[in-house]
Biopython code that builds the backbone (N, CA, C, O; Angstrom):
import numpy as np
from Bio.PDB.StructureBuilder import StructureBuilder

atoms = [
    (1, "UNK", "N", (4.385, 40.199, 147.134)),
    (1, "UNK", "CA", (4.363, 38.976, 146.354)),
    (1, "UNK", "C", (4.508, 37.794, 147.321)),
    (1, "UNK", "O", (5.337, 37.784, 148.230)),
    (2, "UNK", "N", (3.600, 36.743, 147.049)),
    (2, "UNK", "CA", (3.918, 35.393, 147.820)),
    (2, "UNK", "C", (4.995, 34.821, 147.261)),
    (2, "UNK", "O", (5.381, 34.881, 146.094)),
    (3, "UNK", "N", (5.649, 34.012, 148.594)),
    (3, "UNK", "CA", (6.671, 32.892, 148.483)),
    (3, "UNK", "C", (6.525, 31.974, 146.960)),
    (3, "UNK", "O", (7.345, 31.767, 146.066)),
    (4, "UNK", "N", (5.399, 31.642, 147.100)),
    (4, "UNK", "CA", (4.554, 30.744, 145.888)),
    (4, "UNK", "C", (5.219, 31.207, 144.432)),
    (4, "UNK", "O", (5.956, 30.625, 143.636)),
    (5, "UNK", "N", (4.588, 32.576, 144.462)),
    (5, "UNK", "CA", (4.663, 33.307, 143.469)),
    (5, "UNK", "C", (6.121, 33.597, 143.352)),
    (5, "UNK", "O", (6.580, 32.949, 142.411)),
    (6, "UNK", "N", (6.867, 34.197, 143.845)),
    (6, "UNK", "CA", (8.519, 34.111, 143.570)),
    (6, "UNK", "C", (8.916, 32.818, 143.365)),
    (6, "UNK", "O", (9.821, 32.717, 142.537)),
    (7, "UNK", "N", (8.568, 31.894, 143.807)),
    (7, "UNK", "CA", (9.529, 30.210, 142.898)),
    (7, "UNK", "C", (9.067, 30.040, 142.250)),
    (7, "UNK", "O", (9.461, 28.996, 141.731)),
    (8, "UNK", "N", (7.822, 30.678, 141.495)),
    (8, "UNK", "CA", (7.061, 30.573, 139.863)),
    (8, "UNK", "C", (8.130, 31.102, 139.178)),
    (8, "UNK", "O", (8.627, 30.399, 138.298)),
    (9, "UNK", "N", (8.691, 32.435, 139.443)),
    (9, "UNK", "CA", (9.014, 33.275, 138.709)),
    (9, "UNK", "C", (10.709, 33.066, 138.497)),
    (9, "UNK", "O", (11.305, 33.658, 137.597)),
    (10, "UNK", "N", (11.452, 32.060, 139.535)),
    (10, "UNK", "CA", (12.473, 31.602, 139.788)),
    (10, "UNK", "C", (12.686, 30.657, 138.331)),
    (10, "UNK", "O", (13.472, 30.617, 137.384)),
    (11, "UNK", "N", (11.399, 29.904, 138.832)),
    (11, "UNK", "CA", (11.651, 28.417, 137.949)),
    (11, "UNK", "C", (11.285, 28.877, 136.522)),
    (11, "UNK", "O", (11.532, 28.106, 135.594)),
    (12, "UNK", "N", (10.760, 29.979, 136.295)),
    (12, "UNK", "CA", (10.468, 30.826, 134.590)),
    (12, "UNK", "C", (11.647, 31.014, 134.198)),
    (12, "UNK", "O", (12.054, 30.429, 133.194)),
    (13, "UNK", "N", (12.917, 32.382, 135.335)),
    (13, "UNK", "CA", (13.484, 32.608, 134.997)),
    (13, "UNK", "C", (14.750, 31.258, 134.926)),
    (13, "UNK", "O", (15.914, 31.278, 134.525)),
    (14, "UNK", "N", (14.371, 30.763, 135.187)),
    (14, "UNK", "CA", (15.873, 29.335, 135.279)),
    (14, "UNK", "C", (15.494, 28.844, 134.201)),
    (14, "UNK", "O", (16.374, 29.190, 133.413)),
    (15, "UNK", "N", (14.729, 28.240, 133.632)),
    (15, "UNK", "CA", (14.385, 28.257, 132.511)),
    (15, "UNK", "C", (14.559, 28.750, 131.246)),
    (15, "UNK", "O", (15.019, 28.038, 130.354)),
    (16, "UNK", "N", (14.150, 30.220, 131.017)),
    (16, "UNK", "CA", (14.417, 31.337, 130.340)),
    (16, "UNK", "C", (16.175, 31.347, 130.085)),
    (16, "UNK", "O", (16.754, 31.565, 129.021)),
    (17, "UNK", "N", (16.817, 31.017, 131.508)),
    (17, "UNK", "CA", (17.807, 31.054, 131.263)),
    (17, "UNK", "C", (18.621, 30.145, 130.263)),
    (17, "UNK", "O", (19.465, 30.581, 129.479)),
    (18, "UNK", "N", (18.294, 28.967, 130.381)),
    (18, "UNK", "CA", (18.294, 27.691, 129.304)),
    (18, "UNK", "C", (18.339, 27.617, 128.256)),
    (18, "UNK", "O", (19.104, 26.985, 127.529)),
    (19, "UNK", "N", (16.914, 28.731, 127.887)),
    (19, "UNK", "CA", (16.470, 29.396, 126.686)),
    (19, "UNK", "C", (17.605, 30.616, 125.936)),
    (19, "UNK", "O", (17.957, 30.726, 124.761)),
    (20, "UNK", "N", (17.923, 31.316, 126.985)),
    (20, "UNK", "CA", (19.317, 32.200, 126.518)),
    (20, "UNK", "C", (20.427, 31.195, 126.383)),
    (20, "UNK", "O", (21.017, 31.084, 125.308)),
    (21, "UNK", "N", (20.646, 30.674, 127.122)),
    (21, "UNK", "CA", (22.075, 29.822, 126.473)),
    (21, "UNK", "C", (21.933, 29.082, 125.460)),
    (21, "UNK", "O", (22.951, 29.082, 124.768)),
    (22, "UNK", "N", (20.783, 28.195, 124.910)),
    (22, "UNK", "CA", (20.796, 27.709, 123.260)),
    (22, "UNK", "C", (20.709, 28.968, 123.014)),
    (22, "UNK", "O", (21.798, 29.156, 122.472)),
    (23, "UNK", "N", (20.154, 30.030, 123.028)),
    (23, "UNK", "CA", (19.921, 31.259, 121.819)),
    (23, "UNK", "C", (20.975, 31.717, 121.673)),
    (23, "UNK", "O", (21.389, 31.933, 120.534)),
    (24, "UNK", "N", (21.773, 32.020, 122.857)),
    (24, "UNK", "CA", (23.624, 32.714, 122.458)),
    (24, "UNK", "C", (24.604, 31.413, 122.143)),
    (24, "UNK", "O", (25.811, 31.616, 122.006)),
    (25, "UNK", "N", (24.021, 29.973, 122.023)),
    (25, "UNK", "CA", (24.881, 28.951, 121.505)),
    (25, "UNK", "C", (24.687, 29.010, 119.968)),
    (25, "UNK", "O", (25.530, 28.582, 119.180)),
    (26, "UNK", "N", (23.263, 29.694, 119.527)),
    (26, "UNK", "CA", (23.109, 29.530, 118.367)),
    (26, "UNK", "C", (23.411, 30.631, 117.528)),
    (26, "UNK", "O", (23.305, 30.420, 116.319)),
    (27, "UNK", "N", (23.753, 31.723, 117.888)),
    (27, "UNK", "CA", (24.420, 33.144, 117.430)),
    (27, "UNK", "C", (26.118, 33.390, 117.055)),
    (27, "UNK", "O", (26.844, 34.309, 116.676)),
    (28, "UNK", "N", (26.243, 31.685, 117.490)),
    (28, "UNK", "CA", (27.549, 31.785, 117.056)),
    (28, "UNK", "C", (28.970, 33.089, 117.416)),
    (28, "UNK", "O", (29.855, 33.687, 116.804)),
    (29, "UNK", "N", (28.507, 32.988, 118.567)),
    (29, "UNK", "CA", (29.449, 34.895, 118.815)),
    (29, "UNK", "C", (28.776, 35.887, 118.132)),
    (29, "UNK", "O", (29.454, 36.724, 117.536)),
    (30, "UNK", "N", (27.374, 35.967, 118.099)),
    (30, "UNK", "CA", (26.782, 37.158, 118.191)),
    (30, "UNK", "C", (27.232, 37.297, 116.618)),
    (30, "UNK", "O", (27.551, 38.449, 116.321)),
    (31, "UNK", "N", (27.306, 36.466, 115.699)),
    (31, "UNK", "CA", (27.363, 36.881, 114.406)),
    (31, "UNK", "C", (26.367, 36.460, 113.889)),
    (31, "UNK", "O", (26.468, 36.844, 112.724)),
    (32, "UNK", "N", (25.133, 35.721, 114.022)),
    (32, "UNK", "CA", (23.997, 35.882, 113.531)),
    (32, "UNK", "C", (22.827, 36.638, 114.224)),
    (32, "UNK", "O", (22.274, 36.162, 115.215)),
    (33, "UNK", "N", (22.460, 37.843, 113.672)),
    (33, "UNK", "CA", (21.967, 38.663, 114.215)),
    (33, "UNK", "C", (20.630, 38.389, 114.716)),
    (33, "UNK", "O", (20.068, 39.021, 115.610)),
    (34, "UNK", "N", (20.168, 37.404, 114.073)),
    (34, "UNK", "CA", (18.494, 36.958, 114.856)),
    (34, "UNK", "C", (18.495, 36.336, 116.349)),
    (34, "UNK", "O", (17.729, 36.481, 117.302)),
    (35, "UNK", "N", (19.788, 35.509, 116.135)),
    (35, "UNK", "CA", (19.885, 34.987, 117.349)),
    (35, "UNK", "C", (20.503, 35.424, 118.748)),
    (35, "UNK", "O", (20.423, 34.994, 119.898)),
    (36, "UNK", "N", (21.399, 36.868, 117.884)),
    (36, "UNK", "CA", (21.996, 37.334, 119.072)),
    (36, "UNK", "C", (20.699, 38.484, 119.489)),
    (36, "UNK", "O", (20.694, 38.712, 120.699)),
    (37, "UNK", "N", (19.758, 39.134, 118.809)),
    (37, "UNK", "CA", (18.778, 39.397, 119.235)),
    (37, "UNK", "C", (18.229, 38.801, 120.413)),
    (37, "UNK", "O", (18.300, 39.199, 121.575)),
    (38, "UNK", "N", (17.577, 37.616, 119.861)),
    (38, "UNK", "CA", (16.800, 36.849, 120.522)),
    (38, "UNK", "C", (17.786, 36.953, 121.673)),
    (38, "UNK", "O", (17.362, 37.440, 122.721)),
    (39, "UNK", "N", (18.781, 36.638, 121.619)),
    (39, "UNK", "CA", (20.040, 36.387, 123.234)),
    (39, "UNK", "C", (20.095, 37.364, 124.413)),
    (39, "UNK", "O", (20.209, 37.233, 125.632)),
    (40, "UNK", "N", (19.967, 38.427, 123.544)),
    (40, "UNK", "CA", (19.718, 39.653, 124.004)),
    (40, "UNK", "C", (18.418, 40.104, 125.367)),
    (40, "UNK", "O", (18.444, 40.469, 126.543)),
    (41, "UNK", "N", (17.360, 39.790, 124.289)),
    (41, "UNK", "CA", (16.359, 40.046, 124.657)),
    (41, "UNK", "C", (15.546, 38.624, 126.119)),
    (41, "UNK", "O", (14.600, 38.813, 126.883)),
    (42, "UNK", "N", (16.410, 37.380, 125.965)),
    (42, "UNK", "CA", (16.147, 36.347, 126.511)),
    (42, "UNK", "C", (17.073, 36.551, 127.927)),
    (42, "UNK", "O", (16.825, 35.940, 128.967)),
    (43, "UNK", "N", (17.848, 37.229, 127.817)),
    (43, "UNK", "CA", (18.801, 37.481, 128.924)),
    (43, "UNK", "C", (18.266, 38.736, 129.840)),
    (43, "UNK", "O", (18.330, 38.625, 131.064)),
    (44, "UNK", "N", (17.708, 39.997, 129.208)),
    (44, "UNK", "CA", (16.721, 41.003, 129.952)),
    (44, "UNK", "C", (15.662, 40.352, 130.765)),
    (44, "UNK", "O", (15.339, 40.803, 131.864)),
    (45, "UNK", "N", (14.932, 38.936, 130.059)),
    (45, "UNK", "CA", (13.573, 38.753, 130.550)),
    (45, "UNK", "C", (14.563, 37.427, 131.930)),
    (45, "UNK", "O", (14.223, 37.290, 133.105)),
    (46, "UNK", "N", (15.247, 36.996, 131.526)),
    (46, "UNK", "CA", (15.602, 36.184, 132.980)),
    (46, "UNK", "C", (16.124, 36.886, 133.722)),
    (46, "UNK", "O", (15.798, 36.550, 134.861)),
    (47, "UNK", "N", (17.219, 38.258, 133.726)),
    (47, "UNK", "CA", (16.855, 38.917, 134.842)),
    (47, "UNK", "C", (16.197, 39.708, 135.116)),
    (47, "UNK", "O", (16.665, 40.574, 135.854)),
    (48, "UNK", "N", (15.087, 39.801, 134.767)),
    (48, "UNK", "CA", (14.155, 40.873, 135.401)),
    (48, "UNK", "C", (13.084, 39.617, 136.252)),
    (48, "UNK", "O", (12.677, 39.703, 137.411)),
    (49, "UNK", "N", (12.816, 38.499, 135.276)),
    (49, "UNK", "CA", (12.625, 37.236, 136.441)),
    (49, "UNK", "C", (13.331, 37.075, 137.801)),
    (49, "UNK", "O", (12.759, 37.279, 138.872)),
    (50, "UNK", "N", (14.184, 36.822, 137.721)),
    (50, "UNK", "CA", (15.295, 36.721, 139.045)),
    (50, "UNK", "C", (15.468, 37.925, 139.890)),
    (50, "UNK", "O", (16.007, 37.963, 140.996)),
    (51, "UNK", "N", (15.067, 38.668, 139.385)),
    (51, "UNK", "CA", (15.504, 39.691, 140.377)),
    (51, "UNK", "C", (14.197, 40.297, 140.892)),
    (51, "UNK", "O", (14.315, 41.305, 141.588)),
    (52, "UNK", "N", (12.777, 39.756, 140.612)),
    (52, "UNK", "CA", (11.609, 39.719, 140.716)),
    (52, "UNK", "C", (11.566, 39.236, 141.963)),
    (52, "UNK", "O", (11.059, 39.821, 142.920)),
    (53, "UNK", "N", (12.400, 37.535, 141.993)),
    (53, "UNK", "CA", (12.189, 36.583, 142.911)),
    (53, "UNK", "C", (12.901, 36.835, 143.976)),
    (53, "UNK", "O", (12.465, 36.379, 145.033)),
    (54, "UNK", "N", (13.756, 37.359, 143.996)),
    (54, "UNK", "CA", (14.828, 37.609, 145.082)),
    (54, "UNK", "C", (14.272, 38.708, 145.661)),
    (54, "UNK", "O", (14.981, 39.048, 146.608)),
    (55, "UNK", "N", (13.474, 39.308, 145.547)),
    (55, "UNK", "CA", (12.761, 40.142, 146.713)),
    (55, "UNK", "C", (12.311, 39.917, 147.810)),
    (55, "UNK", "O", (12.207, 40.608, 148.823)),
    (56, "UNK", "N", (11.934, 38.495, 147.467)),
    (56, "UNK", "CA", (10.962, 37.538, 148.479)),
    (56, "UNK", "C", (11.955, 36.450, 148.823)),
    (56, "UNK", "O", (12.101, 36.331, 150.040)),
    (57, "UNK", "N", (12.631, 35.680, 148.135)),
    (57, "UNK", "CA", (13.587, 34.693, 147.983)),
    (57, "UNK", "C", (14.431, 34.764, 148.944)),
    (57, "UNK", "O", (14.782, 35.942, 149.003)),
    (58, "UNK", "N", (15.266, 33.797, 150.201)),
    (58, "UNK", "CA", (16.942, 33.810, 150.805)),
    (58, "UNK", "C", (17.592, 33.697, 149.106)),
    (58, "UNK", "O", (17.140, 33.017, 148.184)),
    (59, "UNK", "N", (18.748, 34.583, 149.104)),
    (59, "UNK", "CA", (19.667, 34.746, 148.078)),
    (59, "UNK", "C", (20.187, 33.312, 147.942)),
    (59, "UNK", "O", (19.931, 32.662, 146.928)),
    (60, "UNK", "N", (20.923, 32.803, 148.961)),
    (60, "UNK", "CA", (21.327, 31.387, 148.805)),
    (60, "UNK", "C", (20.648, 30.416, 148.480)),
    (60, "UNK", "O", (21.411, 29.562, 148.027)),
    (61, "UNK", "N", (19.625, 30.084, 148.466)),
    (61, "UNK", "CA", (18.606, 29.267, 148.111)),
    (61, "UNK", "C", (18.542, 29.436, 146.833)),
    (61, "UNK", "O", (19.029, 28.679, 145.994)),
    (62, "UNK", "N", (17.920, 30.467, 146.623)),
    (62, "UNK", "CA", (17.579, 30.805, 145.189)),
    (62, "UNK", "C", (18.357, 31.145, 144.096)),
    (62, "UNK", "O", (18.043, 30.924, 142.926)),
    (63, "UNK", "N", (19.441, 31.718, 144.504)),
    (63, "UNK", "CA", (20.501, 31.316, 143.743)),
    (63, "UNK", "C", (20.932, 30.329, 143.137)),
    (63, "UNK", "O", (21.249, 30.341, 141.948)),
    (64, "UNK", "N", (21.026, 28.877, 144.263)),
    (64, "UNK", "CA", (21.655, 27.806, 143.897)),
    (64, "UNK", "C", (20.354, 27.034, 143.262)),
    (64, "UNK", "O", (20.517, 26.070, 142.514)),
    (65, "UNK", "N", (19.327, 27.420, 143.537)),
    (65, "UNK", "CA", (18.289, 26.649, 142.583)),
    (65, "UNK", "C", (17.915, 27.059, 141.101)),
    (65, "UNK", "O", (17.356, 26.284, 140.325)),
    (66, "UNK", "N", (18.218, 28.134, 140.838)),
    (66, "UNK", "CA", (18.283, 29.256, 139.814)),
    (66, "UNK", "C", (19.173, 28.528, 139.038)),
    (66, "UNK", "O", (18.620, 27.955, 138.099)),
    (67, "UNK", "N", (21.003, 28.275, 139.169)),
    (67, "UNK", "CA", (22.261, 27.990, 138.844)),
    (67, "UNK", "C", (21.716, 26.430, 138.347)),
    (67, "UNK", "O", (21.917, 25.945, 137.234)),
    (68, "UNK", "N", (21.141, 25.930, 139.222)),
    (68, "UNK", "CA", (20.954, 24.155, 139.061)),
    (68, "UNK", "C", (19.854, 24.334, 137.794)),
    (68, "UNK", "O", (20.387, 24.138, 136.702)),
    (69, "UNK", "N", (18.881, 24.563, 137.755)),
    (69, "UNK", "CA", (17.790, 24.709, 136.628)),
    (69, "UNK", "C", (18.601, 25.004, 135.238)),
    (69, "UNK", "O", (18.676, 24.289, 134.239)),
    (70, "UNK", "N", (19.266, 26.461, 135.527)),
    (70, "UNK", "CA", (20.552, 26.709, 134.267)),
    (70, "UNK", "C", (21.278, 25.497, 133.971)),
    (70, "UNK", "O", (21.171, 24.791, 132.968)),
    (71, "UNK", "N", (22.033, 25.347, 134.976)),
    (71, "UNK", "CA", (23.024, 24.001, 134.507)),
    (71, "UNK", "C", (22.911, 22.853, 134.333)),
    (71, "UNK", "O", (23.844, 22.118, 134.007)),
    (72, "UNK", "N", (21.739, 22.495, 134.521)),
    (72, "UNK", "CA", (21.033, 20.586, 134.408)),
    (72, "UNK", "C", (20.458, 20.961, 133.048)),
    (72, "UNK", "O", (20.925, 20.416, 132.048)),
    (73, "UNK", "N", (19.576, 21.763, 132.952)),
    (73, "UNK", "CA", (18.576, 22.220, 131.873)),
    (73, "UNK", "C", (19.521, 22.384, 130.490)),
    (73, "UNK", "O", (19.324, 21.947, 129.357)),
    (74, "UNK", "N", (20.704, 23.243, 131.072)),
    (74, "UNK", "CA", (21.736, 23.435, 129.501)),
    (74, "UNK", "C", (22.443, 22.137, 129.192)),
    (74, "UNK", "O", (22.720, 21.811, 128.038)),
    (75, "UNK", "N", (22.650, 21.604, 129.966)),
    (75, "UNK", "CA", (23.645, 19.908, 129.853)),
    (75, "UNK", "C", (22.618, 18.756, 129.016)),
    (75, "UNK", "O", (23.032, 17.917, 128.215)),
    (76, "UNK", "N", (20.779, 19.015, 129.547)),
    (76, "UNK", "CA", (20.106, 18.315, 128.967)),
    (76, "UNK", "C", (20.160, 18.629, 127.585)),
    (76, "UNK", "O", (20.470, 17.831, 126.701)),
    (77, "UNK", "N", (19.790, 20.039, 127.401)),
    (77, "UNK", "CA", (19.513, 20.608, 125.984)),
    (77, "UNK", "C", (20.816, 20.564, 124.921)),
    (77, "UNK", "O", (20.643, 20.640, 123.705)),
    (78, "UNK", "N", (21.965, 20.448, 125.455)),
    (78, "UNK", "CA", (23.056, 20.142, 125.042)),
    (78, "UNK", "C", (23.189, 18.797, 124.025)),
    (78, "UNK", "O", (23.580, 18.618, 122.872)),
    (79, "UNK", "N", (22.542, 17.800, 125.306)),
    (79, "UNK", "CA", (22.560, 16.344, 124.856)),
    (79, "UNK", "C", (21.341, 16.307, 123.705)),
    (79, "UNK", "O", (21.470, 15.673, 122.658)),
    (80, "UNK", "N", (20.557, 16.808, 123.926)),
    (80, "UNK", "CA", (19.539, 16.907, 123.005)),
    (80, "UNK", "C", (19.536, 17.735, 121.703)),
    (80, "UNK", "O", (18.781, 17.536, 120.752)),
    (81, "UNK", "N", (19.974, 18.175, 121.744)),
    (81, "UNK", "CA", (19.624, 19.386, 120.417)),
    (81, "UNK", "C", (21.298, 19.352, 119.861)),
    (81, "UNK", "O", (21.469, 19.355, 118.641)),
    (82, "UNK", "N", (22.507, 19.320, 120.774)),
    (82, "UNK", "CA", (23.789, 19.758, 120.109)),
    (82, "UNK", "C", (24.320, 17.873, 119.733)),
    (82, "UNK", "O", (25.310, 17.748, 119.012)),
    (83, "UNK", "N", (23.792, 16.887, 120.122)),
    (83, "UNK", "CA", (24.635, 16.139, 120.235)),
    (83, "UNK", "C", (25.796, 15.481, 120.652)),
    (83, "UNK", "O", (26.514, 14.605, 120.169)),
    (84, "UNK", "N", (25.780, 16.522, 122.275)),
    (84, "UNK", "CA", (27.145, 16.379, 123.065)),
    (84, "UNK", "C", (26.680, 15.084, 123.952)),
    (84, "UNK", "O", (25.578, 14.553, 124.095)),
    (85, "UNK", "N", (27.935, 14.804, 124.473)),
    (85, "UNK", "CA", (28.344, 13.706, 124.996)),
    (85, "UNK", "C", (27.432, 13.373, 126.090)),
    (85, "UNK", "O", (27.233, 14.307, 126.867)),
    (86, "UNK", "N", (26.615, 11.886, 126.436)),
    (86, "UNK", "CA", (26.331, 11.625, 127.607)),
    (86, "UNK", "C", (26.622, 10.432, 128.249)),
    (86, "UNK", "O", (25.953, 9.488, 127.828)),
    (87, "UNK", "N", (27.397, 10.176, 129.122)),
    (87, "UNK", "CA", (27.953, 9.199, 129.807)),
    (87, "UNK", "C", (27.800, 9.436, 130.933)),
    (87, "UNK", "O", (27.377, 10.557, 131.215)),
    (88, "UNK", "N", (28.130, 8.325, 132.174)),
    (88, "UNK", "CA", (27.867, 8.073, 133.469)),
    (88, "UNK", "C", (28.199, 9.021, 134.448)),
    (88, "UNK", "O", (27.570, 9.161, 135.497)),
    (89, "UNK", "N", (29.259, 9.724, 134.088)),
    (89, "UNK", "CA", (30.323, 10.634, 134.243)),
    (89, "UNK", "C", (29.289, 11.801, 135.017)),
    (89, "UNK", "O", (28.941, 12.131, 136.151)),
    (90, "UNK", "N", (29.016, 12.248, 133.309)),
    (90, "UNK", "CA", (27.906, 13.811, 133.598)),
    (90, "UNK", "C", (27.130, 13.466, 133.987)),
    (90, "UNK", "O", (26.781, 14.204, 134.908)),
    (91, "UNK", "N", (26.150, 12.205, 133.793)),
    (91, "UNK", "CA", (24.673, 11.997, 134.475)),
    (91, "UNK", "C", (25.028, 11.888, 135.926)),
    (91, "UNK", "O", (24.179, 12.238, 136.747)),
    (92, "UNK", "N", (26.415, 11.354, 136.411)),
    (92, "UNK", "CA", (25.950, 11.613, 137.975)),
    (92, "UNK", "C", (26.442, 12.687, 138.191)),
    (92, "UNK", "O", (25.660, 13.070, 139.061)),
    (93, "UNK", "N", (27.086, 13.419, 138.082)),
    (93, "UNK", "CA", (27.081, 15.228, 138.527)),
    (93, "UNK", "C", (26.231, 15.640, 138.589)),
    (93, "UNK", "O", (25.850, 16.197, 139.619)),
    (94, "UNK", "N", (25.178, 15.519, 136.962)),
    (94, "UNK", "CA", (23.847, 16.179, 137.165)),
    (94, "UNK", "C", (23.109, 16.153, 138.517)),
    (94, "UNK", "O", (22.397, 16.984, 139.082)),
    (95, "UNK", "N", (23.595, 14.695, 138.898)),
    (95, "UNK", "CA", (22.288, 14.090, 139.620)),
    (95, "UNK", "C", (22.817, 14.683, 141.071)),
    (95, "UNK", "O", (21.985, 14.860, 141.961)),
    (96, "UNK", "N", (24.107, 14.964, 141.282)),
    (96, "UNK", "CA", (24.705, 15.390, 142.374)),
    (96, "UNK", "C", (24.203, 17.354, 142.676)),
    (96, "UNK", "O", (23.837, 17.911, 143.711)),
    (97, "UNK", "N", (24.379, 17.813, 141.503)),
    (97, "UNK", "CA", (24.006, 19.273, 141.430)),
    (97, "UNK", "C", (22.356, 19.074, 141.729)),
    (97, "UNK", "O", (21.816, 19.795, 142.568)),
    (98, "UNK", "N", (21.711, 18.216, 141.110)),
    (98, "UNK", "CA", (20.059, 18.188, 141.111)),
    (98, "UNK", "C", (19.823, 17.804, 143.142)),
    (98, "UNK", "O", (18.940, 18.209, 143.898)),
    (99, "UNK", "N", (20.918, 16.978, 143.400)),
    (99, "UNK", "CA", (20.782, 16.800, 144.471)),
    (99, "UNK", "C", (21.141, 17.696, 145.816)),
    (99, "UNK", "O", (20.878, 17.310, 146.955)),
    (100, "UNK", "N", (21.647, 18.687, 145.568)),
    (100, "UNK", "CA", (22.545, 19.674, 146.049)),
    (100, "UNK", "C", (21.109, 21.036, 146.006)),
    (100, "UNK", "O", (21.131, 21.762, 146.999)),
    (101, "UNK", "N", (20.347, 21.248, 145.307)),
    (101, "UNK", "CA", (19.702, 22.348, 144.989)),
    (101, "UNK", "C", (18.644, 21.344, 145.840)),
    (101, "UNK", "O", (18.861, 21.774, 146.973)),
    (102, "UNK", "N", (17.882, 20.539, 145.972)),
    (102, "UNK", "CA", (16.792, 19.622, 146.294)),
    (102, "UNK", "C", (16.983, 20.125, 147.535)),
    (102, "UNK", "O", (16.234, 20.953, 148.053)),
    (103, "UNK", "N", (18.355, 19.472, 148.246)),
    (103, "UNK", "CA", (18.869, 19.927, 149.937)),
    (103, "UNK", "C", (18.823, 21.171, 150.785)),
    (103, "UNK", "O", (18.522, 21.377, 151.961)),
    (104, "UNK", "N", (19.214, 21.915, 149.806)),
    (104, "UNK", "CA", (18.740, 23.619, 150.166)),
    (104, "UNK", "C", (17.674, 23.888, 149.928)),
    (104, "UNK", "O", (17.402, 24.811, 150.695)),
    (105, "UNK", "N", (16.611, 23.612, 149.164)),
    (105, "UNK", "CA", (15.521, 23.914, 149.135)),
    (105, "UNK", "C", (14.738, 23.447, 150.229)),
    (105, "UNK", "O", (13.902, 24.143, 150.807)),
    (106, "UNK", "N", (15.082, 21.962, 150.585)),
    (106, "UNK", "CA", (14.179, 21.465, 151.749)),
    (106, "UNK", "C", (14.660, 22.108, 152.875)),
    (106, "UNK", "O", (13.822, 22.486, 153.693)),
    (107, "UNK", "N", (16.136, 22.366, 153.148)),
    (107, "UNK", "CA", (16.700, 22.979, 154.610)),
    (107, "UNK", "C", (16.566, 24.555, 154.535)),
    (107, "UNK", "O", (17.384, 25.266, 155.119)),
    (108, "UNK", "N", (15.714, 24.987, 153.942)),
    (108, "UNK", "CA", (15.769, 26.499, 154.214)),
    (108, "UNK", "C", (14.621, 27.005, 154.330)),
    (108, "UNK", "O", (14.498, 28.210, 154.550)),
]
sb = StructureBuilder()
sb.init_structure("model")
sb.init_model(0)
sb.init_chain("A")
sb.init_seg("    ")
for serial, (resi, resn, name, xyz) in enumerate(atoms, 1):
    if name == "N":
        sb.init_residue(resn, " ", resi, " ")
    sb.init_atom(name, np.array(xyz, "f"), 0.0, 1.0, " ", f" {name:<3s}", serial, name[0])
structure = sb.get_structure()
């Protein structure tokens, strides 16, 4: 597999991952069964993504770009869909974590 092709499959599964955390936010502790399905099944397909990529991938890199996609992506979808809080606060962390994954990506 190309380099190329593993940060496709990185940035699917970071994603995907996003996608599992609203789906197990929306299952309520796995007491609505469609969604803990879906949670289920959304959590198999991001790691079998990730662990696709890390064949080809430095672990550290891809890790922390993996983690940043999860954690910017859930904080957005948070603000968006749950109605949680956004102030100056979290937007510059974001921007510090967004900036932190950017750095390793270019230095590695």
């Amino acid at each position: 597999m190309s380099p190329s092709l593993a940060w496709l499959l990185l940035i699917v599964s970071g994603i995907t991952d996003v996608a599992w955390a609203l789906a197990t936010k929306k299952s309520a502790g796995f007491t609505e069964p469609l969604w803990a399905v879906v949670s289920l099944v959304l959590l198999v397909v991001f790691i079998a993504l990730l662990t696709k990529a890390l064949t080809v991938l430095p672990l550290g890199t891809a890790y922390a770009v993996w983690t940043g996609i999860g954690a910017v992506g859930s904080l957005v979808a948070g603000i968006l869909l749950f109605g949680e809080s956004i102030d100056a606060v979290r937007l510059t962390f974001a921007a510090v974590t967004i900036l932190g994954v950017v750095g390793l990506k270019v230095s590695s």
